[in-house]
C-alpha positions in Angstrom: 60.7 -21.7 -21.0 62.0 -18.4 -20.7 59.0 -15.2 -21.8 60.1 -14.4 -25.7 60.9 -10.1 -25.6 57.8 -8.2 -27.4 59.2 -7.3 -31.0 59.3 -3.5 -31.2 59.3 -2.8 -27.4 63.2 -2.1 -27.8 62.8 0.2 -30.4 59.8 2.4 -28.8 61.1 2.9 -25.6 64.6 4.7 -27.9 62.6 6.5 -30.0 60.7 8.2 -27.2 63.9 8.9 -25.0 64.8 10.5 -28.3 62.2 12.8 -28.5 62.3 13.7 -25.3 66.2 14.8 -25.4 64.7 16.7 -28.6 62.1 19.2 -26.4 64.8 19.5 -24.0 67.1 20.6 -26.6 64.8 22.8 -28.2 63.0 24.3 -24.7 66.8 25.2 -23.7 67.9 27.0 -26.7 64.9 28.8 -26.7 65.7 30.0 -23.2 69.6 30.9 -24.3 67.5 32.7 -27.1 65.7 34.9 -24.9 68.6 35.3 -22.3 70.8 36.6 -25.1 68.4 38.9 -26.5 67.5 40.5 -23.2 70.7 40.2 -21.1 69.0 38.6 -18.5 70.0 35.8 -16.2 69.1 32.0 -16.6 67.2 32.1 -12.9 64.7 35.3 -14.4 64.9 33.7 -18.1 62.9 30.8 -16.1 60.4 32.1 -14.4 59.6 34.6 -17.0 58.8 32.6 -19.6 56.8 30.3 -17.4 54.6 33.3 -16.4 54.0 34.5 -19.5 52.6 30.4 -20.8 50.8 30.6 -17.7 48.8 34.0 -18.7 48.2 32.7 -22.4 46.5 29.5 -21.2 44.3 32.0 -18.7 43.2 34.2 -21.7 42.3 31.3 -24.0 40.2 29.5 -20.7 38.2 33.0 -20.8 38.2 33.4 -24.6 36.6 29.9 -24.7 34.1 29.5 -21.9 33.5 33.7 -22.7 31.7 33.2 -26.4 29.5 30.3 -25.8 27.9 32.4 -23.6 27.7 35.3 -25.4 26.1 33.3 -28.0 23.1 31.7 -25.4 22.3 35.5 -24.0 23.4 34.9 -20.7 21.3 31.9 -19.4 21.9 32.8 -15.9 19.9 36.2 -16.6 16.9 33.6 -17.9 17.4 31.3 -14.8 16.4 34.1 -12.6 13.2 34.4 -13.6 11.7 31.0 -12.7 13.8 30.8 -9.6 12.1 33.7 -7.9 9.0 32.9 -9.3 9.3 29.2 -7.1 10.9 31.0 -4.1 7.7 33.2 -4.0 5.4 30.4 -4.5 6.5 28.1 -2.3 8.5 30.2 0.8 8.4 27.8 3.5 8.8 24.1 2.0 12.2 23.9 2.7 12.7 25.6 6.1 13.8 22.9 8.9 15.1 20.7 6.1 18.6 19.0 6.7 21.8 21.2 5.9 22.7 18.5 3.8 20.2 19.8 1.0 21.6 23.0 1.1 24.9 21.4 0.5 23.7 19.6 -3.2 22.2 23.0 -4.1 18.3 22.1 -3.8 16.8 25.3 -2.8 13.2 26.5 -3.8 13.7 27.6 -7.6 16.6 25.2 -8.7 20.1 24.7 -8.2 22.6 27.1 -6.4 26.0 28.8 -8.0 28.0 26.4 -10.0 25.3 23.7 -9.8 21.9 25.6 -11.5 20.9 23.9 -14.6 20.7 26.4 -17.5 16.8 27.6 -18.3 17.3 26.8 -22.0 14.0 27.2 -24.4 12.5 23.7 -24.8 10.8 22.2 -28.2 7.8 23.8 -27.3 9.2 27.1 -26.6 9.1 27.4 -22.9 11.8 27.2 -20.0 12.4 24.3 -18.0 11.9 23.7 -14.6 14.9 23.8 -13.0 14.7 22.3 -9.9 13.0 19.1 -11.2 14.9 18.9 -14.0 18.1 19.0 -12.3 17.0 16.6 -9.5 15.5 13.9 -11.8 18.4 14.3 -14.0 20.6 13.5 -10.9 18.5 10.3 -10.3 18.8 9.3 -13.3 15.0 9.7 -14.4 15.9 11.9 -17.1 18.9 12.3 -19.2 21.3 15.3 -18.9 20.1 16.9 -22.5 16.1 16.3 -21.2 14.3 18.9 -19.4 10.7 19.6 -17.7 9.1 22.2 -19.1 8.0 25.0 -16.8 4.5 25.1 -18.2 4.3 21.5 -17.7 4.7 21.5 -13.6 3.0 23.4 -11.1 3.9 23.3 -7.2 1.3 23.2 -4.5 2.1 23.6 -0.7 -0.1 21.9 1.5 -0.5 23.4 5.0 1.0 21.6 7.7 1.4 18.6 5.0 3.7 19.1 2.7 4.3 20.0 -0.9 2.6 18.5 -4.4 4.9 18.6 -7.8 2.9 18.1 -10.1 4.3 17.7 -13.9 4.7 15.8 -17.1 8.0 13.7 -18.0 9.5 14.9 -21.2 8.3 12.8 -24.4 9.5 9.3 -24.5 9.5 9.4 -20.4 7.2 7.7 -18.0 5.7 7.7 -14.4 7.6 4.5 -14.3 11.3 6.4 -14.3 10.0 8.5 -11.2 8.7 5.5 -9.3 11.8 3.1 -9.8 14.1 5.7 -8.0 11.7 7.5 -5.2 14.4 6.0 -2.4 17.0 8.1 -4.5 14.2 11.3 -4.8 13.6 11.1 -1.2 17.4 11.1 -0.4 17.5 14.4 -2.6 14.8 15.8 -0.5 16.9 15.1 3.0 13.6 12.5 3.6 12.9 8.5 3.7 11.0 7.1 0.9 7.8 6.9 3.5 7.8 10.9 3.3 7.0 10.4 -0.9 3.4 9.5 -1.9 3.4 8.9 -5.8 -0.2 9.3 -7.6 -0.1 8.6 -11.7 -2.7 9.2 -14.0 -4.4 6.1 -15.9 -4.7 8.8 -19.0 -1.0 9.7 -19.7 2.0 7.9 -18.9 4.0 10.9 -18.7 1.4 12.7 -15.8 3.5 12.3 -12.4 2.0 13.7 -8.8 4.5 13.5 -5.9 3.6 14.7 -2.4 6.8 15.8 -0.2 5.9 15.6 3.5 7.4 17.6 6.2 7.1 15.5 8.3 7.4 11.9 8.6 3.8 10.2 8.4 1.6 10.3 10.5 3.7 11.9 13.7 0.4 13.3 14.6 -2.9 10.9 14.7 -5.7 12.4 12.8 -9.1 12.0 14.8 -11.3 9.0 14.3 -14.0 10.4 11.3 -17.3 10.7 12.1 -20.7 9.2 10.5 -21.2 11.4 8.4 -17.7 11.5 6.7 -17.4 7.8 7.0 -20.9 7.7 5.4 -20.4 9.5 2.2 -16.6 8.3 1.5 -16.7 6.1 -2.4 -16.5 3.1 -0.8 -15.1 1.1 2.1 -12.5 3.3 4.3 -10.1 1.4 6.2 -8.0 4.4 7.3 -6.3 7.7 7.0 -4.2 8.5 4.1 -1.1 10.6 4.7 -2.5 13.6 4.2 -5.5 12.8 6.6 -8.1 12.0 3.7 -9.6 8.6 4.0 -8.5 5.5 2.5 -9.9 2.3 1.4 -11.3 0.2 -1.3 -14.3 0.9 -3.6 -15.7 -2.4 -3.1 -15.9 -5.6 -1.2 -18.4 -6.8 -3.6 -16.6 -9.9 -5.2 -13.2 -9.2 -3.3 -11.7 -10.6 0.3 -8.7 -9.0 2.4 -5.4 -10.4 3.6 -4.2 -8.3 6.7 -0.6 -9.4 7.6 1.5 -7.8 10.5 3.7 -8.8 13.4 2.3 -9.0 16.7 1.3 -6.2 18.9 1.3 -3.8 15.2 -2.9 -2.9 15.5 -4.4 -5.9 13.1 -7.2 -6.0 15.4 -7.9 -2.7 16.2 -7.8 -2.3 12.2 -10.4 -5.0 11.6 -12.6 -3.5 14.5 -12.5 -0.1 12.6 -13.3 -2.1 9.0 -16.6 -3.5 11.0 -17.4 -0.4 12.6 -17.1 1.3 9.1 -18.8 -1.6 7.3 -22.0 -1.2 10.1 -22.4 2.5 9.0 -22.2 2.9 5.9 -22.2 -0.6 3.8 -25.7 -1.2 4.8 -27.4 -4.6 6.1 -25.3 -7.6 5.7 -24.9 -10.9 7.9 -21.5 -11.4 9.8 -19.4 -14.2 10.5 -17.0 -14.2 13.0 -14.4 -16.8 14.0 -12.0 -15.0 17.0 -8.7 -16.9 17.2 -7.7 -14.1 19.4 -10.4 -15.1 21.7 -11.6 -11.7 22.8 -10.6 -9.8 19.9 -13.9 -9.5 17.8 -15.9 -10.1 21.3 -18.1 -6.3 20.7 -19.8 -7.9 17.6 -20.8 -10.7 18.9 -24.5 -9.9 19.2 -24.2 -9.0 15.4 -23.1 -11.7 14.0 -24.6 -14.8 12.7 -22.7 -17.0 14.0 -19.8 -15.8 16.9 -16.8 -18.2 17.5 -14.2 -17.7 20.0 -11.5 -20.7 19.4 -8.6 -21.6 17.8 -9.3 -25.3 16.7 -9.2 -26.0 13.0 -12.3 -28.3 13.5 -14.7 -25.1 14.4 -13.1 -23.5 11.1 -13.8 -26.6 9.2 -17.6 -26.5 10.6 -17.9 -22.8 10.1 -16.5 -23.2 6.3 -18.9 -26.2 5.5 -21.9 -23.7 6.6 -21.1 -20.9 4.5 -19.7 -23.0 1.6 -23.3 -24.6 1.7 -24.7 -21.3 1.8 -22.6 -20.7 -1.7 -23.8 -23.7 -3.1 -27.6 -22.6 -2.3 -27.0 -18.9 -3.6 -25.0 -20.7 -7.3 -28.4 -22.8 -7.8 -30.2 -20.0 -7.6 -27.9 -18.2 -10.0 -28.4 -21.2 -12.3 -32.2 -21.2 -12.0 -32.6 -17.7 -13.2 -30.1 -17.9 -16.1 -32.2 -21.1 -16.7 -35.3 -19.2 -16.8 -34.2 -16.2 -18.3 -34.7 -14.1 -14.9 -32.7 -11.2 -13.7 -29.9 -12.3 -11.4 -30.8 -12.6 -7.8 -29.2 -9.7 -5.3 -28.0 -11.3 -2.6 -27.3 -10.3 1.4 -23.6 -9.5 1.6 -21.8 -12.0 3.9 -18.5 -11.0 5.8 -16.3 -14.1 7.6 -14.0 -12.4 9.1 -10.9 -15.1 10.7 -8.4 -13.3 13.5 -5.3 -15.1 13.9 -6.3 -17.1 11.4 -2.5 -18.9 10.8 -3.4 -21.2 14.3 -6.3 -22.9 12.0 -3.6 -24.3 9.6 -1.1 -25.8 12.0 -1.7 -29.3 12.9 -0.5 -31.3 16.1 1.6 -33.8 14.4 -1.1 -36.7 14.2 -2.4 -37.9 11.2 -5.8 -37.1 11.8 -5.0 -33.1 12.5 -2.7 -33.5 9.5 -5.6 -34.9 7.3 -8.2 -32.4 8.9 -5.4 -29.3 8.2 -6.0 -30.6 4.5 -9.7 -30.3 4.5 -9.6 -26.7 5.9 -6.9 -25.9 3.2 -9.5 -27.0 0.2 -12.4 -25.7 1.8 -10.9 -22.3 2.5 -9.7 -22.0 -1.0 -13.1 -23.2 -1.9 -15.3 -20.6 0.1 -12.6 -18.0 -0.5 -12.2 -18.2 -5.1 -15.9 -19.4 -5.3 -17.8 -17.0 -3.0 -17.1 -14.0 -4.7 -19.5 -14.0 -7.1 -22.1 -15.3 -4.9 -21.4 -11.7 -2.5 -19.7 -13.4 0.3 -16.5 -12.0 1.7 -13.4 -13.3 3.3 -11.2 -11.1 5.6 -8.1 -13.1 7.3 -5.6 -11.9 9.8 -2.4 -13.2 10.6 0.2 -12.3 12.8 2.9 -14.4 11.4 3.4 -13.7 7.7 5.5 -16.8 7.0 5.6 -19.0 3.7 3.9 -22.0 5.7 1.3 -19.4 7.7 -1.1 -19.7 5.5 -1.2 -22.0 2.2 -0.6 -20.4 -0.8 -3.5 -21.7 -2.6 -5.6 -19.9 0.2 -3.3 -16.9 -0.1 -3.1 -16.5 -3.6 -7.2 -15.7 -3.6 -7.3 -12.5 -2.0 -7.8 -9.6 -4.4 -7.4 -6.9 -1.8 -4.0 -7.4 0.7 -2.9 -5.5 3.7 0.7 -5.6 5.4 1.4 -3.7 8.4 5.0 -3.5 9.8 7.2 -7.2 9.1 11.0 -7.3 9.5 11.6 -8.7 6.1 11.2 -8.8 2.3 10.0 -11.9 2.2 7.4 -12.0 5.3 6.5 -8.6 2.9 5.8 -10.7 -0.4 3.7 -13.4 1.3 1.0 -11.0 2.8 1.8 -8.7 -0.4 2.3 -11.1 -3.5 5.2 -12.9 -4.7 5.3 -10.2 -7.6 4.8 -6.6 -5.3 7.8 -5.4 -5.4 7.9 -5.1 -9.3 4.8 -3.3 -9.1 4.5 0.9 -9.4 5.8 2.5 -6.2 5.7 -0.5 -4.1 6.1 0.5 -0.3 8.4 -1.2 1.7 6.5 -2.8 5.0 10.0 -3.0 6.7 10.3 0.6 6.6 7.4 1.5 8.5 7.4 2.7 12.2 7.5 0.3 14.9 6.3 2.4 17.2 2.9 3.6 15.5 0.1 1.1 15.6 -2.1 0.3 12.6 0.4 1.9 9.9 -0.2 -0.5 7.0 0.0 -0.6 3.1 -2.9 -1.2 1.3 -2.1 -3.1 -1.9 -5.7 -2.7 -4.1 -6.1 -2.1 -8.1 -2.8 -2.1 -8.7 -1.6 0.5 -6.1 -0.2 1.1 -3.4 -1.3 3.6 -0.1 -0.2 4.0 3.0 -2.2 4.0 5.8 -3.2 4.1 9.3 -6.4 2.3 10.1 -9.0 4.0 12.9 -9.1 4.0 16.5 -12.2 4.2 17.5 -13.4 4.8 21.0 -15.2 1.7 22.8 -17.9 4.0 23.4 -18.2 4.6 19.2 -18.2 0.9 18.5 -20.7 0.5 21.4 -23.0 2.9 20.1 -23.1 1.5 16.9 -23.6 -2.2 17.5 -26.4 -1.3 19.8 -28.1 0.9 17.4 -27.8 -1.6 14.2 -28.2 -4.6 16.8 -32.1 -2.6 17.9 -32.7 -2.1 14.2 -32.1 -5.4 12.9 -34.2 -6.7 15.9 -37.4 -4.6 15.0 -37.1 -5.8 11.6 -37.3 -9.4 12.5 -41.7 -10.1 12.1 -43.2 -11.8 14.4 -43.6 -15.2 13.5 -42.5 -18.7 15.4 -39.3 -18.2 14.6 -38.7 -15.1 16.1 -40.7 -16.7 18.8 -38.1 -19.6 19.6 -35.2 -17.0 19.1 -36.3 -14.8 22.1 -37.3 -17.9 24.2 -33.5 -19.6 24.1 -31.6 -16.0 24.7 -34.3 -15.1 27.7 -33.1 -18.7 28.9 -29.4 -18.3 28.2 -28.9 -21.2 26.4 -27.7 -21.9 22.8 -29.5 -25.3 21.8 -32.8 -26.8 22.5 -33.9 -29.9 22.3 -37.3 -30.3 20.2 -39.6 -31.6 23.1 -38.9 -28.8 25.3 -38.8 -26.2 22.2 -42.0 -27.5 20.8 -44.0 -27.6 23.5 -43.2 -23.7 24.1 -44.4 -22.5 20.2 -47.8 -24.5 21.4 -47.7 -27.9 19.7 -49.4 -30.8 21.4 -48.4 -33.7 19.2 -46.6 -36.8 21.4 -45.3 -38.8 19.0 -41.8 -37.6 18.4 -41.5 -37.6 14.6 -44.8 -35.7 13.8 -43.8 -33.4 16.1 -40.6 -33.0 14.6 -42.0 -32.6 11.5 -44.2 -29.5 12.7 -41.9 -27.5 14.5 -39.5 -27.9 11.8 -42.7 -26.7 9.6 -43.0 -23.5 12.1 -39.4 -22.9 12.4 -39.2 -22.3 8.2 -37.4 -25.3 7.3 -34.7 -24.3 9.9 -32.6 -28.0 10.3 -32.4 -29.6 13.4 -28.8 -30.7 15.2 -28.7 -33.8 16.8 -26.3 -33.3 19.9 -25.6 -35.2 23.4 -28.8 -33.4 24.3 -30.5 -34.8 21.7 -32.0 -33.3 18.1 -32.9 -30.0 18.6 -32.2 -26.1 17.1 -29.0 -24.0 17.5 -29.6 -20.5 18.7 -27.0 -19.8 16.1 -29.2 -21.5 12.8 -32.5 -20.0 13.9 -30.5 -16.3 14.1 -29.0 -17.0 10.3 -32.7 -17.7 9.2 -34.3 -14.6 10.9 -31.8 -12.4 9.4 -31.8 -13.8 6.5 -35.3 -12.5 5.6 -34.9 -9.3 6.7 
């Protein structure tokens, strides 16, 4: 079927070639008009006329854009004020910054020429700030007709560091609109989003802190901290902030730690630092340690409690049945003094810290590693959800931030969470949370350097920091582990157990079989039972293991009870 004609479309396109011979008509009699009247000819008829329309349309452009600002007082005498007053207050933040800020008019005090926003009196009477007003207008953080007031913002340089804005959203804005576009601030600034640090207050909403660094972070290393400084830090540090301050966590009292990271990125030169740290300042506590790396938690060993160096699943699975036992004993006790209207027990911190600990949840393929897989998975999740209140801690590293890495029912536990440099988003969210990225100011782990070891984002109450954990010295971590190692020793009483503790390590072993350990602590008795009975009497209750040598005492079990009582 052939397309019906549009009724009317006939008759329009007519009436406006009519019109149009109309003007014509009427433009060239006005132009005999003047030719007549002046005796000129049709070639300076033309272009006189055309001149003169051209200077009317000038002088009603200057007429117009002339009154409005007549009528504001000149708002480019008002911008001056504030724009010298930043320039003096802050003269060297932008020198060595890109050319390409120069070119979008950011300049200490606001916008250049055409660009400046005007300084127009807010609600409250006083001038905006023009330079943050026009740069979160031009991220969209504001609207065009919102400003910040002057006398709400205040700029700090920092030294060496960089510069702090400090300020309050206009009414009806949030922190939130600042920290949804900081890659879009950053690209404002001529920086990456890792030279932004983003602090907001839990009192007002509107109350936003942003640090500008010159530099990106942590292009110089900061020196290891000392004691003291390490010492009297609020908490747990784990490393320095951008600014060189210390970061870390208040508490690990009813929290653990996921440190994710690709290989060869500083997890275990992090976790060395979080010992060393815990050793100074966190006070007495007993250590686990299970070293999938082999030799790299090796210069605690004479710390801890119990010192593993393997990557089989089974020694995990023994490990986890001895401190989940430990839980079980701590929970009774709980139970007896609620029972008995008693004040709660305080209870020796625990730390089981797992390197590499992704090889403990991969099994061979055969159904009986497949099944024992499963029993680490429950009893992780077990020790990890249940321990917290009972003052036991869990700290797992992983160098291979995958989905199946490490179950998510173990993963999901950790209250604290570390990530240090992964190629993706998703290797991000699974040592980060599912639900990181929709969180204030979230840091990107794919954006970090390569190239500097232990950079890391600490994800803890809600917030993000980025960080780069300490490096100390061999020498440092020496020192320490002898001193608290010679302490812990001269707390130890003397007693039978301490006894049987300095007899094995003088003889290098790590188990002894009961008729060659009783014998030593001075009992007589032949018959094997009643003299099993009495050394396990001297030895506290300490069990026995039954081995290939036959029953005996672990090195290991008889440690755990002597530092147990200290």
């Amino acid at each position: 079927m052939g397309r019906k004609p549009q009724q009317g479309k006939g008759e329009d396109t007519y009436g406006q070639l009519t019109g149009a011979i109309g003007v014509l008509a009427i433009a060239f009699g006005a132009l005999a008009a003047i030719k007549d009247k002046l005796g000129l000819s049709w070639p300076v008829t033309v272009l006189g006329t055309a001149g003169a329309l051209v200077t009317l349309g000038y002088l009603a452009w200057r007429i117009r854009t002339g009154i409005p600002r007549l009528w504001a007082h000149s708002p480019q005498a008002q911008a001056a004020a504030p724009k010298a007053a930043l320039a003096q207050e802050a003269p060297t933040v932008w020198q060595g910054m890109p050319d390409q800020v120069a070119a979008v008019g950011l300049v200490p005090g606001g916008l250049a020429g055409e660009a400046q926003v005007p300084a127009g009196a807010s609600p409250g009477g006083s001038e905006s700030h023009a330079q943050l007003t026009m740069l979160l207008s031009r991220v969209g953080a504001i609207g065009r007709d919102e400003q910040v007031r002057a006398a709400d913002a205040t700029m700090e340089t920092l030294p060496g560091i960089g510069t702090v804005y400090d300020f309050l959203m206009p009414e009806g804005r949030t922190h939130d609109d600042v920290a949804k576009r900081l890659d879009r601030i950053a690209s404002m600034f001529g920086v990456t989003r890792l030279h932004l640090k983003l602090e907001t207050s839990r009192r007002s909403e509107r109350h936003v802190r942003l640090l500008v660094l010159n530099e990106p972070p942590f292009s110089t290393a900061f020196p290891a901290p000392t004691r003291q400084a390490i010492q009297s830090f609020a908490g747990v540090p784990l490393g320095h902030e951008v600014t060189g301050r210390l970061a870390g966590v208040p508490t690990f009292d009813k929290a653990s730690l996921l440190i994710a990271g690709m290989t060869q990125m500083g997890k275990t030169t992090l976790v060395n630092g979080l010992i060393t740290c815990l050793l100074i300042a966190y006070g007495e506590f007993d250590l686990y340690l299970l070293d999938g790396k082999l030799c790299g938690l090796t210069k605690f060993e004479k710390l801890a409690v119990r010192y593993e160096a393997s990557d089989d699943p089974a020694v995990l699975e023994d490990m986890l049945d001895e401190l989940n036992s430990r839980v079980d004993r701590r929970y009774t006790q709980l139970q007896d003094a609620i029972r008995n209207r008693q004040p709660a027990p305080v209870f020796k911190p625990v730390f089981f810290i797992v390197d590499e600990a992704a090889d403990f949840y991969t099994d061979n393929g055969t159904k009986e590693s497949k099944e024992q897989v499963r029993r680490v998975e429950d009893k992780s999740r077990s020790l990890v959800s249940k321990a917290l209140e009972s003052g036991i801690a869990t700290v797992m590293l992983t160098q291979r931030p995958a989905k199946d890495a490490i179950p998510v029912k173990v993963r999901d536990q950790f209250l604290y969470r570390m990530c240090l440099y992964v190629a993706s988003e998703g290797s991000a969210k699974v040592a980060l949370g599912d639900s990181y990225f929709d969180t204030v100011a979230p840091i990107h782990p794919a954006l970090l350097d390569p190239d500097v070891k232990g950079q890391a984002v600490l994800f803890a109450n809600g917030s993000s920091t980025l960080l780069r954990g300490f490096n100390f010295a061999d020498e440092v971590i020496w020192d320490v582990v002898d001193e608290v190692h010679a302490r812990r020793e001269a707390a130890i009483p003397d007693s039978p157990l301490k006894q049987a503790i300095e007899l094995m390590r003088n003889t290098g072993v790590d188990f002894m079989p009961t008729p060659e350990l009783a014998p030593a602590l001075g009992i007589t008795e032949t018959d094997p039972t009643e003299r099993g009975k009495q050394l396990s009497r001297l030895l506290d209750g300490v069990p026995a293991r039954k081995t290939a040598q036959g029953r005996g005492y672990r090195l290991a079990d008889l440690t755990t009870a002597a530092l147990s009582a200290v």
